[in-house]
RODO-656679 format. One record per residue: residue in three letters; x, y, z of N, C-alpha, C in turn. Coordinates in steps of 0.1 Angstrom, whole numbers, padded with zeros to 4 digits, always signed. Example, Ala and Ser with C-alpha at 12.3 -4.5 7.8 and 13.67 -1.06 7.14 Angstrom:
<pts>
ALA+0132-0057+0078+0123-0045+0078+0132-0033+0078/SER+0128-0022+0071+0137-0011+0071+0129+0000+0079/
</pts>
This chain:
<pts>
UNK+1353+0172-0160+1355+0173-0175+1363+0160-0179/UNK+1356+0156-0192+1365+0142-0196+1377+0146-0201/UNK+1388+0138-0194+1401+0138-0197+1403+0123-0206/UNK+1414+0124-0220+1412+0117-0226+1430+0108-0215/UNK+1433+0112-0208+1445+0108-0207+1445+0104-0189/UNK+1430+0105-0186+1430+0104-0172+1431+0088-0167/UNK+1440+0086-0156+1443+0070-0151+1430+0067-0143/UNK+1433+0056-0132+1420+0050-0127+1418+0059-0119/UNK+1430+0067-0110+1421+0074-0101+1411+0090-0104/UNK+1408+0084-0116+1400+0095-0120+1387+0093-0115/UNK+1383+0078-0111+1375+0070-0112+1360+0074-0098/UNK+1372+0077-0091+1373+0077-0071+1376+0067-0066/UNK+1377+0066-0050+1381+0057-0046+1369+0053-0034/UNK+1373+0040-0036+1362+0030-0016+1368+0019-0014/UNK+1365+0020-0005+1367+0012+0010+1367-0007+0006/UNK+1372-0016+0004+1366-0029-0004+1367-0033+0013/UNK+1361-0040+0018+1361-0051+0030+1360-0042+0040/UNK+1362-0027+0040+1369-0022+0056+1382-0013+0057/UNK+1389-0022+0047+1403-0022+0052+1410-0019+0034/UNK+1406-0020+0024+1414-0022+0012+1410-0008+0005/UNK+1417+0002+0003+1411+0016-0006+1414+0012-0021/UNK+1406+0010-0033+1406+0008-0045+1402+0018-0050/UNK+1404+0020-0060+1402+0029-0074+1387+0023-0078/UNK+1382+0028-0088+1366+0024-0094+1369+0020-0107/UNK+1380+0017-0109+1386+0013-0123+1392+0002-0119/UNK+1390-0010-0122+1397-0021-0117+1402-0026-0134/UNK+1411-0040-0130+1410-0047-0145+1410-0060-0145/UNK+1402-0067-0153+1402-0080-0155+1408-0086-0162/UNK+1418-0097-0158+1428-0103-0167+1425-0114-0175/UNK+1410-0112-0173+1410-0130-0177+1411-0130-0198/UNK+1409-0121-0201+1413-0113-0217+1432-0122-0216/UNK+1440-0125-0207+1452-0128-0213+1458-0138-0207/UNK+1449-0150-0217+1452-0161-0222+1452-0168-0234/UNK+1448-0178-0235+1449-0181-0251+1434-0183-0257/UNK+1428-0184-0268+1415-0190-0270+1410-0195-0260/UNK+1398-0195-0260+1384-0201-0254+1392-0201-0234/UNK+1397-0189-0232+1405-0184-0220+1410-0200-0214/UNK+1418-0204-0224+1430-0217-0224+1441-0210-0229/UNK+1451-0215-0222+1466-0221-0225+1469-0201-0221/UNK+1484-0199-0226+1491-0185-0223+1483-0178-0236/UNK+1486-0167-0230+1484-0157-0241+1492-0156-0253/UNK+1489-0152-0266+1496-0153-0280+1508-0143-0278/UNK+1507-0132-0271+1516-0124-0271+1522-0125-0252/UNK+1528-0135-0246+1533-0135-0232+1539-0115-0229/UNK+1548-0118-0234+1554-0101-0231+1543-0089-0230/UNK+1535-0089-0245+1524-0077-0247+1518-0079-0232/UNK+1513-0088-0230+1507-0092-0219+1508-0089-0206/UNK+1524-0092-0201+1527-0085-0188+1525-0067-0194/UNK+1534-0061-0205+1531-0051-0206+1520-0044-0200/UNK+1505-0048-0204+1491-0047-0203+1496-0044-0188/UNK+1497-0053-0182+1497-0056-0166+1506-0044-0162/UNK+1514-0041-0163+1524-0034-0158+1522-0016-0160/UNK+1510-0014-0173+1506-0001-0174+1492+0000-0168/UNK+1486-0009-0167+1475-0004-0156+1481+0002-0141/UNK+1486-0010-0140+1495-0004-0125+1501+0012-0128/UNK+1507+0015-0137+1512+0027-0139+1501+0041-0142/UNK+1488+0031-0147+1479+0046-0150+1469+0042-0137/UNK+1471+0041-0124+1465+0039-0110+1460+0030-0110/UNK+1460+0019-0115+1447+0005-0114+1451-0002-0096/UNK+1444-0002-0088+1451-0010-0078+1442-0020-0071/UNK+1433-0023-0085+1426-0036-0079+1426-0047-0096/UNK+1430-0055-0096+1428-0066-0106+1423-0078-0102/UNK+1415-0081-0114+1405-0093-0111+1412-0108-0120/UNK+1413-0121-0112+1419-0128-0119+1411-0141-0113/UNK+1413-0153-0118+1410-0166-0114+1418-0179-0115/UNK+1418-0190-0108+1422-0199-0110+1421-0206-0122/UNK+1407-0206-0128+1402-0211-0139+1406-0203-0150/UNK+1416-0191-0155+1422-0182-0162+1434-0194-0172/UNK+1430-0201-0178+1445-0204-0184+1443-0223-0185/UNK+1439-0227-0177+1436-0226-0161+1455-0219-0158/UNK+1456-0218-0140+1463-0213-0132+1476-0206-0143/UNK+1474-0201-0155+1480-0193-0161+1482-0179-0159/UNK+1472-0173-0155+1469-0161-0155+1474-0152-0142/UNK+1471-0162-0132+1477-0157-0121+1491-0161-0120/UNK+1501-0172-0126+1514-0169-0129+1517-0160-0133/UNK+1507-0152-0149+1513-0139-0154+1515-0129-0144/UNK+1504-0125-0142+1502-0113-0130+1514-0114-0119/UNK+1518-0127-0115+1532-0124-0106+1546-0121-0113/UNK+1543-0128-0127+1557-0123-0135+1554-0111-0135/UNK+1545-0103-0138+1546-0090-0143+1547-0082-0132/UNK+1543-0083-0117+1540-0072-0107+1545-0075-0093/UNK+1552-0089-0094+1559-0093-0080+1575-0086-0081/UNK+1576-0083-0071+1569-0079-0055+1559-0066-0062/UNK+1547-0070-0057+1537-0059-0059+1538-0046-0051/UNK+1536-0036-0060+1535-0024-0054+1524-0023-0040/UNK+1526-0014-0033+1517-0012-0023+1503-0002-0029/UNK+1496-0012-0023+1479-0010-0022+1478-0013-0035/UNK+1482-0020-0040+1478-0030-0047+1469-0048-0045/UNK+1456-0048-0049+1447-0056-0044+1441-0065-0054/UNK+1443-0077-0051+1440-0083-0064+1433-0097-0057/UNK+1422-0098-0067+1412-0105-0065+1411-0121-0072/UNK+1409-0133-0067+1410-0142-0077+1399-0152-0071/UNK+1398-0164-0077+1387-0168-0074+1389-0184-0080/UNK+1377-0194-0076+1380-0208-0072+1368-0214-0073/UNK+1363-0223-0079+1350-0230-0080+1343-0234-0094/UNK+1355-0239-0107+1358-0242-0115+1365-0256-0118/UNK+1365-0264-0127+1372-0271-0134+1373-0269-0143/UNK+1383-0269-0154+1384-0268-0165+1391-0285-0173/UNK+1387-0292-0183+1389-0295-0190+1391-0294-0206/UNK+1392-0281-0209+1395-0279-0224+1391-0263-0224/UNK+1393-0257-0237+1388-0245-0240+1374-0244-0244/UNK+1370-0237-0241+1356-0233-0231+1351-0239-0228/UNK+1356-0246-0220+1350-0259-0213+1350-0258-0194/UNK+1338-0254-0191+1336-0252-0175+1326-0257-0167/UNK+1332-0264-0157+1326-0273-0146+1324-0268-0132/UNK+1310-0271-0126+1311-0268-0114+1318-0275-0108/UNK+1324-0270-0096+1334-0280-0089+1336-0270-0080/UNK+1330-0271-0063+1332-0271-0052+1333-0278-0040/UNK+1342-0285-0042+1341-0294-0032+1348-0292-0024/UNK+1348-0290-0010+1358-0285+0001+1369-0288+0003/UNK+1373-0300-0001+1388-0305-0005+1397-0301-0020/UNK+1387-0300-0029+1393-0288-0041+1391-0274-0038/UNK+1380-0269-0029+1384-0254-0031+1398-0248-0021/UNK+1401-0255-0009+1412-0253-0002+1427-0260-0011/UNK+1422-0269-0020+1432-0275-0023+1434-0261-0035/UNK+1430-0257-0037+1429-0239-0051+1432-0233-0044/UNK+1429-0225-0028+1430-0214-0027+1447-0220-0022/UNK+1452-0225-0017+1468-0235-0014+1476-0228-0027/UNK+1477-0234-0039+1479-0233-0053+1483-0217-0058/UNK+1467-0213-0055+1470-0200-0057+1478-0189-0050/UNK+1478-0192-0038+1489-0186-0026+1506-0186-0037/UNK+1508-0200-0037+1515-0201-0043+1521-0194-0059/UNK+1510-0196-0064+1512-0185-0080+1511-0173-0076/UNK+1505-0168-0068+1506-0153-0069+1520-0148-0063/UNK+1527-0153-0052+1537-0156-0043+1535-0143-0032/UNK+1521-0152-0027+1516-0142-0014+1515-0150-0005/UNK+1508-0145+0009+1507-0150+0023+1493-0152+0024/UNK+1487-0145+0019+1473-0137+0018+1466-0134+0008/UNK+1454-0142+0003+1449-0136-0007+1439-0128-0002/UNK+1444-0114-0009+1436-0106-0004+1417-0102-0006/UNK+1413-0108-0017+1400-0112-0022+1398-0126-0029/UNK+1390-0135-0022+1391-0147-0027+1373-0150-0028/UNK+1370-0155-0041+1355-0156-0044+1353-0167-0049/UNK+1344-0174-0046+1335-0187-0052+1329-0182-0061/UNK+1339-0190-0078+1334-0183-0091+1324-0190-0092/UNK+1317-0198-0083+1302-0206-0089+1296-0213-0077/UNK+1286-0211-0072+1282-0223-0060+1277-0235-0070/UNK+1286-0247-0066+1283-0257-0068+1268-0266-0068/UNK+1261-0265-0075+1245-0273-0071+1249-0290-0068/UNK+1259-0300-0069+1261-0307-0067+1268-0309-0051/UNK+1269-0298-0047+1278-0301-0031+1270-0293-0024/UNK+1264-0295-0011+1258-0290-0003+1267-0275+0000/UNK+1256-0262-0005+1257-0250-0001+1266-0245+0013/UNK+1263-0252+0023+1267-0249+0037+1282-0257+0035/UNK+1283-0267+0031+1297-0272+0030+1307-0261+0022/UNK+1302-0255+0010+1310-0247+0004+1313-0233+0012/UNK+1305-0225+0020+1303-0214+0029+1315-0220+0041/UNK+1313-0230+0046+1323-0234+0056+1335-0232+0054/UNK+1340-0239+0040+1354-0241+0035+1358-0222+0032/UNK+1347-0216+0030+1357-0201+0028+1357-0196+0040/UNK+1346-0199+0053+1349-0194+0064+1362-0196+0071/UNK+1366-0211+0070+1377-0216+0076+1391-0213+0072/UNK+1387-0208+0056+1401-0204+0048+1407-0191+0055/UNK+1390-0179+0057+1396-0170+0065+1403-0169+0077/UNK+1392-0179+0084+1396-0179+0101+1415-0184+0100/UNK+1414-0189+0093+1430-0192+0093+1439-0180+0086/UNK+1438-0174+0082+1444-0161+0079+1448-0162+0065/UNK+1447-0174+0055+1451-0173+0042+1443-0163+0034/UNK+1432-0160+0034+1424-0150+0030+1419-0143+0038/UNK+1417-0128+0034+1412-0115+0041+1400-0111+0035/UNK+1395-0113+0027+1383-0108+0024+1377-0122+0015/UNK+1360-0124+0016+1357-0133+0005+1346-0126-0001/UNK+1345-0131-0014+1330-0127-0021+1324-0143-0028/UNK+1316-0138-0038+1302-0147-0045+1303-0140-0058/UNK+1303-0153-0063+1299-0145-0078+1290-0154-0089/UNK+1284-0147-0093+1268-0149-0102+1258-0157-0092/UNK+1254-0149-0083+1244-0151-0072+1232-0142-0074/UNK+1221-0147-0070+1206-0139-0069+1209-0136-0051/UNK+1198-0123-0049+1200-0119-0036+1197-0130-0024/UNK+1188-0142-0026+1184-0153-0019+1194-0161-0014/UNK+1200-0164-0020+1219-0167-0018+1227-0164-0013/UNK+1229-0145-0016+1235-0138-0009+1235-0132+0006/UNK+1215-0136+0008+1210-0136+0022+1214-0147+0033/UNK+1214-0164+0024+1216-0167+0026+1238-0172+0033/UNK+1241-0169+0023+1257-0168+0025+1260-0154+0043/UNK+1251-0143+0038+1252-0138+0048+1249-0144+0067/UNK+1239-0152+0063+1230-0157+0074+1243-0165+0081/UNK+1249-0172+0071+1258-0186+0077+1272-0180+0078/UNK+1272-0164+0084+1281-0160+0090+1297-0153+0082/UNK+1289-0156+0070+1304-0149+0063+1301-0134+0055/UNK+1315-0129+0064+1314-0116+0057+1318-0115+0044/UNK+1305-0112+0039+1307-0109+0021+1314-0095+0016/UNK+1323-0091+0011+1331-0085+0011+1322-0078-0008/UNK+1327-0087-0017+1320-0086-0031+1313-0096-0034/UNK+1302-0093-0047+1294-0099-0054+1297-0092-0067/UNK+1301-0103-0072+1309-0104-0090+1295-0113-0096/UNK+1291-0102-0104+1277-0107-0115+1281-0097-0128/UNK+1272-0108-0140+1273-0099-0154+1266-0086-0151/UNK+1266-0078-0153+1262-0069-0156+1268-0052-0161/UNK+1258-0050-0170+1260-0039-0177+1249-0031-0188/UNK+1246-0022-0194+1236-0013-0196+1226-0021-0202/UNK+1228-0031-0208+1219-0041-0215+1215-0051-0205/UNK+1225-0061-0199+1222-0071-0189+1218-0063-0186/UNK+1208-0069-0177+1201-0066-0162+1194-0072-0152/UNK+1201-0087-0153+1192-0095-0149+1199-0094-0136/UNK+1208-0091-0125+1213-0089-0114+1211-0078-0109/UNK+1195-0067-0111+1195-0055-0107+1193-0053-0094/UNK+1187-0067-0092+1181-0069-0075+1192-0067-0066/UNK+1204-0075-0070+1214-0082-0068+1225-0068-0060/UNK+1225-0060-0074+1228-0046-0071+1225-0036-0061/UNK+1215-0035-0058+1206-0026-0053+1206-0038-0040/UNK+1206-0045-0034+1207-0052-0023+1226-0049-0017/UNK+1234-0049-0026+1243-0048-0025+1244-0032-0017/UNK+1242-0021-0026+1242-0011-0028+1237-0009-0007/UNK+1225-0012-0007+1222-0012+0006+1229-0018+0016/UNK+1238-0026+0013+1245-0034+0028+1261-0029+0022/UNK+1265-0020+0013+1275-0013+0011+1289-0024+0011/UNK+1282-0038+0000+1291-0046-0007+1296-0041-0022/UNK+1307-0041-0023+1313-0039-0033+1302-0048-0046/UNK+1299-0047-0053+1297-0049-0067+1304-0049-0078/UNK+1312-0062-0088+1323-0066-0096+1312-0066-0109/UNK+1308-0059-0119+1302-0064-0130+1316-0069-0138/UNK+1310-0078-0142+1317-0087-0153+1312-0088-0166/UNK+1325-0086-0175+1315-0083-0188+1309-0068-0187/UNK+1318-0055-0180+1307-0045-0183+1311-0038-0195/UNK+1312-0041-0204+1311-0031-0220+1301-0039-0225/UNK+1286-0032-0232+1280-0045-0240+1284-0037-0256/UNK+1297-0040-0258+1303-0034-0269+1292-0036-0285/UNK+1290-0049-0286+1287-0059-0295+1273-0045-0301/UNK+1266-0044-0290+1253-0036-0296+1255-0022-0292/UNK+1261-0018-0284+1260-0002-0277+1274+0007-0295/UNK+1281-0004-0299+1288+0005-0305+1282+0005-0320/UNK+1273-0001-0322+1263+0001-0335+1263+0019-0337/UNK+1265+0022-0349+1267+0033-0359+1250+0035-0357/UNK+1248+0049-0358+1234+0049-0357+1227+0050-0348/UNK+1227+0043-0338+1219+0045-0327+1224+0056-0314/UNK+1211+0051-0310+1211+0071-0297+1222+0070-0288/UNK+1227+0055-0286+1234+0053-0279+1252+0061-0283/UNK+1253+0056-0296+1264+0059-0307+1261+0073-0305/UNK+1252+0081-0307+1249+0093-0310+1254+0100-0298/UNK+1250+0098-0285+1251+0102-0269+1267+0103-0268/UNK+1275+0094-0274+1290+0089-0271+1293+0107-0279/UNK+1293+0101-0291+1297+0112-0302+1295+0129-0296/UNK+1284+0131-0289+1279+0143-0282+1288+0148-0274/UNK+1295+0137-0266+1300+0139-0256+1316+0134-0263/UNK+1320+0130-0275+1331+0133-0273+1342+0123-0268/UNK+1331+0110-0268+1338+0098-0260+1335+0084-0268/UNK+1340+0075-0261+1338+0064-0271+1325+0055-0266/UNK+1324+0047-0275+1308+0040-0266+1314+0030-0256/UNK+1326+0028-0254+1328+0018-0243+1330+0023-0233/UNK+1336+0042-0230+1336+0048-0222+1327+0051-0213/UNK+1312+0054-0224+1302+0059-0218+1301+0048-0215/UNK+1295+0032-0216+1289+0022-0209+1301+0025-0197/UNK+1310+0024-0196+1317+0026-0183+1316+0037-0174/UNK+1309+0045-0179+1305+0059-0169+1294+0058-0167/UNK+1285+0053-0174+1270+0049-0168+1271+0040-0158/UNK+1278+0030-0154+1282+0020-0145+1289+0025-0130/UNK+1296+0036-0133+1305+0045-0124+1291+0053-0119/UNK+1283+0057-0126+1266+0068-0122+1258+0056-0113/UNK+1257+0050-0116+1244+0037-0113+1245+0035-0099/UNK+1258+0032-0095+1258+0031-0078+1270+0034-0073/UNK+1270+0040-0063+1286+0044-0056+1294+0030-0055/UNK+1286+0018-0054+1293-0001-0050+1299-0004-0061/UNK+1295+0006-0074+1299-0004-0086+1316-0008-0088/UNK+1319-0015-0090+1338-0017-0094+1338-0024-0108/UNK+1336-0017-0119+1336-0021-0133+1351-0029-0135/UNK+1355-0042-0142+1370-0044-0141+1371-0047-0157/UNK+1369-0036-0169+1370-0039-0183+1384-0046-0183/UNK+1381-0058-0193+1398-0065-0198+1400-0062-0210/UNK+1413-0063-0212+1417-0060-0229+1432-0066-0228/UNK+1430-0067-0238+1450-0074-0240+1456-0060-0249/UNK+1449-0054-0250+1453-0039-0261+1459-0027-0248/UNK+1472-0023-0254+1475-0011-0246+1464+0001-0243/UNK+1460+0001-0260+1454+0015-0264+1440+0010-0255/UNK+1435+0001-0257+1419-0001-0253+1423-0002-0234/UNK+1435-0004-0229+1435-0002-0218+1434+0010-0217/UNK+1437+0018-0219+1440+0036-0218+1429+0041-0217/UNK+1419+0036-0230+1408+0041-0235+1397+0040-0224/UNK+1398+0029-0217+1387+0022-0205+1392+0031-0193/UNK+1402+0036-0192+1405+0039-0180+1404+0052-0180/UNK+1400+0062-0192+1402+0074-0192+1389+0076-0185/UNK+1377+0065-0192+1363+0066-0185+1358+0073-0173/UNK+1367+0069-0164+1367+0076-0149+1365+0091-0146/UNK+1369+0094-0161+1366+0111-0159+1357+0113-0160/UNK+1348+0104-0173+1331+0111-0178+1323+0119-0166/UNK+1319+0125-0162+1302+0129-0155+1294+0131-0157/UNK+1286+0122-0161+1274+0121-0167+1264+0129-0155/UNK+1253+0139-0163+1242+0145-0155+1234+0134-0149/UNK+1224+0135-0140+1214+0127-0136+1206+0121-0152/UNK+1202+0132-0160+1191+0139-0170+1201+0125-0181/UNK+1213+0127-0184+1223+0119-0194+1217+0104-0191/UNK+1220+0097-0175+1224+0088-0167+1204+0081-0172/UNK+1195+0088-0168+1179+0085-0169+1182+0080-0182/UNK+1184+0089-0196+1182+0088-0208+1190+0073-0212/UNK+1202+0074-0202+1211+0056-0211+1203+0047-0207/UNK+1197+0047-0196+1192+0040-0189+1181+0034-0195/UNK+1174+0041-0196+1163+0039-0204+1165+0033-0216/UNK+1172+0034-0225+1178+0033-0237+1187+0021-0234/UNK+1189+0017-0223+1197+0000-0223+1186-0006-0221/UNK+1177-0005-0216+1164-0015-0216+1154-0018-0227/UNK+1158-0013-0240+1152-0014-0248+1158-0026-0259/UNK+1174-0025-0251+1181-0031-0264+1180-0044-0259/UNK+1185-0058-0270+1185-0071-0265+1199-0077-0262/UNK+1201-0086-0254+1209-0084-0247+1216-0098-0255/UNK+1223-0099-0264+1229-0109-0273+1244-0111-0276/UNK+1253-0120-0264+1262-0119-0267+1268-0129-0263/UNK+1281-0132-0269+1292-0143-0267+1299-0144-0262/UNK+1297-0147-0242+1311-0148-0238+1318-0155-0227/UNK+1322-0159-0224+1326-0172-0218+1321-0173-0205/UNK+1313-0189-0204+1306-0191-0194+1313-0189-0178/UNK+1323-0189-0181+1333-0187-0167+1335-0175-0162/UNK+1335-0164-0167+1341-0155-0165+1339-0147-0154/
</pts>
């Protein structure tokens, strides 16, 4: 039954790498920074706040990046949570330049991505990052050179787990082939996207975590009026909830990570975990996100 006051571990919990038990409610920080996800956030305090009540309503996985601020973001998250509570697991990521607000560059090159994941050790003020992902394979730097530099980062013990993020399955085959254990695969998706279904459902079968990014497609799902509006209302929930319970239905791999810089909208995402949607509910959204178009604004980085 939906609880309107239920935390993440309403969500359930899995296994991330082997070794990491997460909640199915994660959160994405990259929401607290400044415009065009540049400079600090308008509210610094509100901000750790945010941070510091996910942790309190079960969150024990957060999603964060180098390219956040740039390296803003992961400062916040140590102001707010160092020394971090136990089983707490937080994910960040490397394969970015940033020169301005919304302004994003491929940039993998084996001597920047070690020279980032270095950096970030540092901001977070860990030993170990415990999830470390290539937020882009570089088309300018040979593939095998980029797979190398995260193999080596593990083999040396600075990272424990790696993933990939906005990858087709061909990629992902091949990242697998050249010996690295993929841990996650971080792609857009959500009831409308669906251009990573393959992506999903490959995942799904080799029992890789899956990070949608961007999972509320708020912009059109919360339109007055439609079946979708109408299905929320039925049930008593909000439309950002149900897109987040449809996501929680879709595959046991899924790890939805909604951001918000809002207390209330943090609450509200996290109560999600309670929804249970029937099989009969889960067909009907489903169906009903494939009709809609998929039009929205949001930062090529993320």
């Amino acid at each position: 039954m939906f609880s309107p006051h239920a935390g993440a571990e309403a969500s359930g919990t899995f296994v991330l790498g082997g070794d990491l038990a997460v909640h199915r409610l994660g959160y994405g920080a990259m929401r607290l920074t400044g415009p065009g996800i540049w400079g600090p956030p308008a509210d610094p305090d509100g901000a750790r706040a945010v941070l510091r009540r996910a942790v309190e309503l079960g969150v024990n996985f957060i999603d964060t990046a180098d390219s956040y601020g740039p390296n803003l973001n992961e400062e916040l998250i140590a102001e707010a949570l160092y020394p971090y509570p136990a089983q707490l697991v937080i994910g960040t990521k490397a394969g970015f330049l940033r020169t301005g607000p919304s302004q994003w560059h491929h940039f993998a090159r084996p001597d920047y991505l070690r020279q980032q994941a270095e950096t970030s050790l540092r901001r977070l003020k860990t030993d170990v990052i415990d999830l470390w992902q290539l937020h882009r394979i570089d088309p300018d730097v040979p593939e095998e050179a980029q797979f190398a530099t995260l193999k080596a980062l593990q083999e040396e013990g600075k990272i424990r787990h790696l993933g990939l993020s906005e990858v087709d399955v061909p990629t992902l085959e091949r990242a697998l082939a050249f010996g690295l254990d993929i841990a996650t695969v971080q792609n857009r998706y959500n009831l409308v996207v669906r251009d990573s279904e393959p992506v999903l459902d490959r995942c799904t079968e080799l029992g890789i975590v899956f990070i949608p990014w961007f999972p509320i497609a708020q912009g059109i799902l919360a339109e007055p009026g439609t079946k979708f509006s109408d299905t929320a209302r039925e049930l008593e929930v909000t439309t950002a909830q149900l897109s987040l319970a449809w996501l929680l239905h879709r595959s046991p791999v899924i790890l939805p990570i909604p951001g918000t810089s809002s207390l209330e909208h943090l609450e509200e995402n996290l109560a999600a975990g309670s929804i249970r949607l029937t099989d009969e509910q889960f067909t009907e959204l489903d169906e009903l996100g494939k009709t809609l178009a998929p039009e929205f604004d949001v930062p090529a980085g993320a």
